[in-house]
Residue, then its C-alpha position, 0 to 999 in steps of 0.5 A: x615842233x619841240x613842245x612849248x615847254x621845252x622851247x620856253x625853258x631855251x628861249x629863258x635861258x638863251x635870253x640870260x645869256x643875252x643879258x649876261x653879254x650885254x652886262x660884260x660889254x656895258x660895264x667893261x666899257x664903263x669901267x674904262x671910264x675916270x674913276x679913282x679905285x676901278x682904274x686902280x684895281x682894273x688893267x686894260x688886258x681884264x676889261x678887254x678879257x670881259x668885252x670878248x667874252x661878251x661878244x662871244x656871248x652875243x655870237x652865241x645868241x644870235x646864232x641860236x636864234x638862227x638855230x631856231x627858226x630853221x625847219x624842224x628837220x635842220x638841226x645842224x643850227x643847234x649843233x654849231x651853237x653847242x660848239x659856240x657854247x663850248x667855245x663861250x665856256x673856255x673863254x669865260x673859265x680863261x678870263x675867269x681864272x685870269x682874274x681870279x690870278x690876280x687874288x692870289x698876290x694882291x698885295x705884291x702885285x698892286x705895289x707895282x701898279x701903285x709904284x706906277x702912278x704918278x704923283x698926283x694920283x697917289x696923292x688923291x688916295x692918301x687923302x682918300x684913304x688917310x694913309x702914307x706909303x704903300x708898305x712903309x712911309x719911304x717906299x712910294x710917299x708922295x709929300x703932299x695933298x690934305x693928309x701927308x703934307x709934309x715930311x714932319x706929319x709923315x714921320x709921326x705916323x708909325x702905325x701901319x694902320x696909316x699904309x696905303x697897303x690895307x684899305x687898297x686891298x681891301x677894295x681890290x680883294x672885294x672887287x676882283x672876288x665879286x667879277x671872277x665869281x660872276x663871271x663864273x657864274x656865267x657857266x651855269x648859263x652856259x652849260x643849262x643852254x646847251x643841255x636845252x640845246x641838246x634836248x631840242x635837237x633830241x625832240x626834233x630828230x624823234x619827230x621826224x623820225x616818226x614822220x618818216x614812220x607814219x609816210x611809211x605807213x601810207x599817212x595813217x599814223x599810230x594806232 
């Protein structure tokens, strides 16, 4: 067997992986959840983009503790999990680059989603964020709530510190940064597990290459 060192470092970083598909899992689910900004700034294909890569995560762990508990000369276990891993990174730089895609244009981009909400939650983010408008007080107002409640009060804001643009994308900016780098992040995982994985199976073929040596030899071992 592969010495304890070398079994816990893998049995670390495996058990990381399994904290990083839990984590992708939970908060894509919760995020879908009621919330003024999160829904705003997350679409449906991103949350969906970090549940697979989290379940893809969970493949991968469980496949390696199938991997670990075969005999010590089957090492075919440790081969499929390093093209699970390969197949986690390729998703994981997809869903990542996905939604690094999305920093690129942020402000051209959230108008269309902001453009698209309706009335009332337009309303609830001028009042949340004390501004009118999106880019100018005519392109996407919506006359009502505590802060833009009427056309008079609208037309004395000229300021473009009252638009909605800014503090919108502000929020959007800090949050897309934080999950693409995260989710990038993830990498590091994935590549120390299949080094760990590699060395594993490099340990167990040198010993039961040596086996083999010392059944030859009538059992005597090595001097």
């Amino acid at each position: 067997m592969p010495s304890k060192r070398l079994m816990g470092a893998f049995a670390f970083v495996d058990f990381c992986l399994l904290v990083a598909g839990v984590i992708l899992i939970v908060f894509s689910e919760l995020w879908r959840m009621p919330n003024l900004l999160l829904n705003f700034t997350l679409s449906n294909e991103m949350l969906t983009g970090g549940l697979v890569l989290g379940i893809f995560f969970l493949l991968t762990f469980v496949l390696s503790v199938g991997a670990v508990v075969q005999k010590n000369h089957v090492t075919m276990g440790f081969v499929l999990l390093n093209w699970m891993l390969i197949a986690d990174a390729i998703v994981d730089v997809v869903v990542g680059s996905y939604i690094w895609f999305f920093t690129l244009g942020e402000r051209a981009h959230y108008f269309g989603v902001y453009s698209a909400l309706p009335r009332d939650t337009i309303i609830e983010i001028q009042d949340k964020f004390q501004c009118c408008g999106y880019f100018t007080p005519n392109d996407t107002i919506a006359i009502g709530g505590s802060f833009c409640k009427d056309q008079a009060t609208v037309a004395n804001l000229t300021d473009d510190a009252f638009r909605c643009v800014t503090p919108l994308t502000a929020f959007t900016d800090f949050t897309l940064n934080n999950i693409f780098s995260t989710i990038y992040g993830f990498m590091a995982i994935i590549v120390a597990l299949f080094l760990a994985s590699m060395c594993v199976i490099k340990k167990r073929q040198e010993e039961e290459r040596f086996k083999k040596i010392d059944a030859k030899r009538g059992g005597r071992g090595f001097v």
